[in-house]
N, C-alpha and C positions, 0 to 999 in steps of 0.2 A: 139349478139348471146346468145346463152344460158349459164349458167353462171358454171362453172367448176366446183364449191364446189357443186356446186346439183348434176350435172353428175358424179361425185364420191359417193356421200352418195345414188343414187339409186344402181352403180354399187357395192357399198358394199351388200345392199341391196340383189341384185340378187343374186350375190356369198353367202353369209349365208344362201337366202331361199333355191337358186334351188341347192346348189352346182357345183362338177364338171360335173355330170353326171345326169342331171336331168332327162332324159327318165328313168332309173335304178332308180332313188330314189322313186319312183311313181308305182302303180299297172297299169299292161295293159290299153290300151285303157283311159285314163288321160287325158283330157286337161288342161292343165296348160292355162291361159291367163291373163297378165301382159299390163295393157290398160294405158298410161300415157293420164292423161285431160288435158282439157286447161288451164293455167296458166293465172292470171290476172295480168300484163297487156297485153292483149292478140298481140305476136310481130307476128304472123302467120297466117294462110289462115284458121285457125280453124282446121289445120289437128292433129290427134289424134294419136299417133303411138300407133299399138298394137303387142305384141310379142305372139304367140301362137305355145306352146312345146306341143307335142304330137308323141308317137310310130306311127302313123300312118300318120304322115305328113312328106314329106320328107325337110333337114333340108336343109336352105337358098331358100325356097320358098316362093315369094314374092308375093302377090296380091294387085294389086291398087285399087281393086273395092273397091267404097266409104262404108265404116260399119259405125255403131255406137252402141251407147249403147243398142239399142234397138234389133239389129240385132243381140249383145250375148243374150238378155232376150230371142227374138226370138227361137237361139240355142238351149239355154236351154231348154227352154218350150217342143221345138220339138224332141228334143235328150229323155227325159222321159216322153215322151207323157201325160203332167199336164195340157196341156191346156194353155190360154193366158188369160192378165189380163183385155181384151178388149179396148185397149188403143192403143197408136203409138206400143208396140209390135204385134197386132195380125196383123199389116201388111209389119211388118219388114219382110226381107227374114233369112231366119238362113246362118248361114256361107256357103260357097259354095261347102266344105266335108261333109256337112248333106245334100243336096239334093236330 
């Protein structure tokens, strides 16, 4: 399984960045996203866990639909209308609260 001293030093991690109150610490409408990769030597199915804090997502809601990196680029791209880089993002979907 995964190995304790890492799951401490990110949990430190998150407590210094996000604090106790991350929606507060942040201007309106914020999304925070906290993507852990995959580690080499890879012990999993290649799942990716991603944590996304934001005022307008309600909090311990869970989505299993498959994301990935491409699907934040996506996001992004589509959240400030910049366009895409013509790559695996212009056919990623954006997250499923930009839709």
């Amino acid at each position: 399984g995964p190995d304790t001293a890492q799951i401490d030093q990110v949990a430190t991690f998150l407590k210094d960045f996000l604090g106790d109150d991350p929606v507060s610490k942040f201007p309106p409408e914020t999304l925070i996203v906290v993507t852990f990769d995959e580690a080499y030597p890879f012990q999993f199915d290649y799942g990716v866990y991603t944590l996304l804090i934001a005022d307008f997502l309600k909090a311990g809601t869970v989505n299993s639909e498959p994301v990935n990196h491409y699907n934040l680029l996506a996001s992004i791209e589509d959240n400030f209308g910049i366009g895409n880089m013509k790559r695996n993002d212009a056919i990623a979907r954006p997250y499923w609260f930009l839709r």
